[in-house]
N, C-alpha and C positions, 0 to 999 in steps of 0.2 A: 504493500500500500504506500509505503512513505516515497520507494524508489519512485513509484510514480508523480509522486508528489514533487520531489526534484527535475524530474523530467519535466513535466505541467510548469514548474518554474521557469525552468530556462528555455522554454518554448515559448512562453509566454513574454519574455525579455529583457532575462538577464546579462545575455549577454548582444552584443550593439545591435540595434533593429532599422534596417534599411526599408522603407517605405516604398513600397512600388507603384500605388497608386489608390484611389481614394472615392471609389462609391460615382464614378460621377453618373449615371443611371438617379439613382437618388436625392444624390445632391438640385441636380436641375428639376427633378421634379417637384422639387421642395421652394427652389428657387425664381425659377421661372424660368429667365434668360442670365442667369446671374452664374461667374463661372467655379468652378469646386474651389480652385486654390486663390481665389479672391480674399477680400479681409472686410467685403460689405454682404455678408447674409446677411439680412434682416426677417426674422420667422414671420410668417403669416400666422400659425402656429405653434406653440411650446411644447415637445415630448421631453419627460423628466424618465430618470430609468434607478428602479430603486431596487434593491435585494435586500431578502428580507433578513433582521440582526436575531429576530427570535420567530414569530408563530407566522409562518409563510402566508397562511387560509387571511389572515385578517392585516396584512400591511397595507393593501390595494384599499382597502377599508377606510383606515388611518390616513394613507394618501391622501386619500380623494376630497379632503376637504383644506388640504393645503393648497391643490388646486384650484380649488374656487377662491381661495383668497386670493393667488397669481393672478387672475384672469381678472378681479374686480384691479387690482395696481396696474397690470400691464396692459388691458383692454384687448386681451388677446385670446383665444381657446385657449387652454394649457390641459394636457393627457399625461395618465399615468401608465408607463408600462414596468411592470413587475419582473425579473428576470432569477432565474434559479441563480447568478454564480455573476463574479464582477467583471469574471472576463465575457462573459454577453454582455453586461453594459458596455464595456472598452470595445468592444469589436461593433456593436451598433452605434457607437458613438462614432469610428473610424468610417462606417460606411454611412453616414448621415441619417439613420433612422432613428438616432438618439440628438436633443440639443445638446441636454444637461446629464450628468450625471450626479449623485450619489457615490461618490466614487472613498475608501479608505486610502490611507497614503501611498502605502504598496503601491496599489492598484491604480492612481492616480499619477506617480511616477514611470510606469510600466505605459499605461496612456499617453503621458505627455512625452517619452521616450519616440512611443510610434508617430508622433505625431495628431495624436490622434484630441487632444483634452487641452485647455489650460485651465490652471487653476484661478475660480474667480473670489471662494470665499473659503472661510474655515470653520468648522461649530465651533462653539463655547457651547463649555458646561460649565456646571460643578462639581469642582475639588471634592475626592472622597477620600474617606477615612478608610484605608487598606484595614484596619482593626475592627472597626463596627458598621464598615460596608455602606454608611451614613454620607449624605450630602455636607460638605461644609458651606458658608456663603460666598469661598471664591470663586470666579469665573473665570475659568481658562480654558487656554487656547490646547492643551493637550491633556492627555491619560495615560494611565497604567496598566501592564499588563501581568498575569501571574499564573501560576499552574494551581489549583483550588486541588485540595484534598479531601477526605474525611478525616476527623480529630481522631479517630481508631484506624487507620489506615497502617499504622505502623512507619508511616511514608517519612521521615523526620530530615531529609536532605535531598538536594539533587540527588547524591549517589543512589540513595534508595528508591531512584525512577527505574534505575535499569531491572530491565524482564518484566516492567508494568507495562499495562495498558492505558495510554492515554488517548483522550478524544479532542483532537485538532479541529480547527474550521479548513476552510481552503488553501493552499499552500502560499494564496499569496495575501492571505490575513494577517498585518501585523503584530494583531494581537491574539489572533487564533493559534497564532502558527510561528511567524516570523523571529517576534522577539523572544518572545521564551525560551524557543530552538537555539539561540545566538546564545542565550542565558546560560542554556544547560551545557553547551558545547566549551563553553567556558570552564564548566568544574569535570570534564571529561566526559558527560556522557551524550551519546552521539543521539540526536532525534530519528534518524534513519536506520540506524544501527542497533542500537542498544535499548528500546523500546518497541511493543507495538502499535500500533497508531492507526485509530481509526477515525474517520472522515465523518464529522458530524455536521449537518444542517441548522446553524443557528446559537446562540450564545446561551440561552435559555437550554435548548438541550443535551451542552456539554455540562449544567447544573445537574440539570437530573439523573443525567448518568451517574456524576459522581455519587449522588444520593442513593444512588439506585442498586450502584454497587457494579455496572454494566460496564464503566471504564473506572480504574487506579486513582485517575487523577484527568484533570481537562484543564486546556488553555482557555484563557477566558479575558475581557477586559475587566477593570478592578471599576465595579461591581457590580457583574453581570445577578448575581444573586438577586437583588431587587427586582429581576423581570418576574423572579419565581416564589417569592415571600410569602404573596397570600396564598397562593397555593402548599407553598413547604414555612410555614410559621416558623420553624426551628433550625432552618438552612443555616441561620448566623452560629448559632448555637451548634451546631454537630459540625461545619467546615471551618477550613481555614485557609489562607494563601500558600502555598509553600516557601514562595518567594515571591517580590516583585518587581518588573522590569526599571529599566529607564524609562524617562519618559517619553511620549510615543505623539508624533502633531496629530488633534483632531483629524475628524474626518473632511475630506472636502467636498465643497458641489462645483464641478468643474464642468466648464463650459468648450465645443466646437471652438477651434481657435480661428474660424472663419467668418464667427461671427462681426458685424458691425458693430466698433466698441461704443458707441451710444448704446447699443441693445444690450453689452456686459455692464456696462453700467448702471442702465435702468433696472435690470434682472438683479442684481447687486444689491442695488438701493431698497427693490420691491422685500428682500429677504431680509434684510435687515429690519425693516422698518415692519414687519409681521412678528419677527425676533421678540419686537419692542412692545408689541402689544402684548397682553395678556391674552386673549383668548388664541393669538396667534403662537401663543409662546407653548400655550396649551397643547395645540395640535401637533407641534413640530418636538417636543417633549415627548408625545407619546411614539412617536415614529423611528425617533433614533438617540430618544433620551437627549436633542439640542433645549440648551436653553436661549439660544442666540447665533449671529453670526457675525463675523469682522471680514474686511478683505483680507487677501493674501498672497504672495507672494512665491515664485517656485522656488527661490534661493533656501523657504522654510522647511524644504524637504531634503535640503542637503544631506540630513542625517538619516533620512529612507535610504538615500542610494550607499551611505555609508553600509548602514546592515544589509543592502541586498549585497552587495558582494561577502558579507560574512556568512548570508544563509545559502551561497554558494557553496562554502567549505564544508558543511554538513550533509554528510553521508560520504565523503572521500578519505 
């Protein structure tokens, strides 16, 4: 499972990606007469493309009302498409079926590599308490990431991962996958190697497992537990982190780099300024746990492409 996971890695584009060419079928029909590698689209319409962080059946749900707040700011349709995995958004964002994405840094890096994304904003949250898994009132620009146990696991150190089972997101989840990997490889033990690892769907049910007993231990961002509280009242009380990463930049919403930067900027502006609202803050809380958004920068992800060449050296 993990070999593959490596392979999915570097296919996906760790190592340099040469661009060959760019949807123009798509692009012009989206556009009109307007040419792919231009810098003036302007959408007639907005597609948003989101993968789900926990219960698949109800994001599109959650969605759908952040898009009607888009559409009252930008005076435009705005549609939500739901996609299993981020490399479907990057690759419908490359062939112009996507504007925006939803994209984590990874994934977002791997994008803006093909050519395919730039980045236009970054969420803000709130700062938690790795100890009580509790919101504090700062609001930043990044998270943490950590491998969750059970307090009888016996599991008491990295070394005690190896011949465990743990339950990973996608290979190119930061915090599913990325940074822990980079973590553990650090006190010797290999995530390809020296564990089994199984491919879980969602950050909610890498908790369960652990609860569940179905995997050792699971990657997770710090704290995914809150997705599953009312349902497991005593999650805080029976887990714990193993450990916890450095810190990881939010997630971003990255825009078509074709776009007409009036149009990133209005888009920009429109996400912010919903950020700021209360019931806007409401909907976009439930969807990826944002409490806000700021602009951003790609220079902010310098430390993505740092650890992607590190979670190159695991499994070699």
């Amino acid at each position: 499972m993990l070999k593959k996971f490596a392979a999915l890695f570097l296919a996906l584009g760790v190592v340099a990606i040469v661009m060959a060419g760019c949807g123009k079928g798509d692009d012009e029909a989206k556009n009109g007469d307007k040419k792919s590698d231009s810098k003036n689209y302007v959408p007639k319409e907005l597609t948003i493309g989101f993968v789900p962080s926990q219960n698949a059946e109800t994001l599109e749900a959650k969605a759908k009302p952040l898009a009607d707040l888009l559409e009252k700011e930008l005076d435009i349709p705005v549609k939500v498409q739901v996609t299993t995995d981020y490399n479907g958004v990057v690759e419908a964002m490359g062939s112009k079926q996507l504007d925006l994405g939803f994209l984590p840094p990874t994934d977002y890096v791997l994008a803006h590599e093909k050519g395919y994304a730039d980045v236009l904003l970054q969420a803000l949250r709130y700062a938690v308490d790795p100890e009580t898994g509790k919101n504090t009132d700062e609001l930043v620009d990044y998270y943490l990431s950590g491998i969750l146990v059970k307090n009888d696991s016996g599991i008491n150190s990295i070394k005690d991962l190896k011949g465990k089972t743990i339950g990973w997101q996608a290979p190119t989840s930061s915090a599913g996958y990325v940074w822990p990997a980079v973590e553990m490889k650090k006190d010797g033990v290999d995530a390809q190697k020296d564990v089994t690892g199984i491919q879980l769907q969602g950050h909610d049910k890498g908790v369960q497992g652990v609860l569940s007993g179905d995997v050792d231990a699971a990657a997770l961002f710090v704290d995914a537990r809150n997705i599953v509280e009312k349902e497991y009242p005593n999650v805080y009380k029976d887990t714990h982190y193993l450990f916890t990463t450095d810190k990881i930049p939010n997630d971003t919403i990255s825009v078509r780099p074709d776009m007409d930067q009036a149009w990133k900027d209005k888009i920009a502006d429109a996400f912010v300024k919903i950020g700021e609202d209360e019931k806007g803050k409401e909907i976009i809380q439930a969807i990826y746990s944002h409490v806000g958004y700021k602009k951003s920068d790609d220079s902010n992800f310098d430390v993505v492409r740092d650890y992607t060449k590190k979670i190159a050296e695991v499994g070699k």
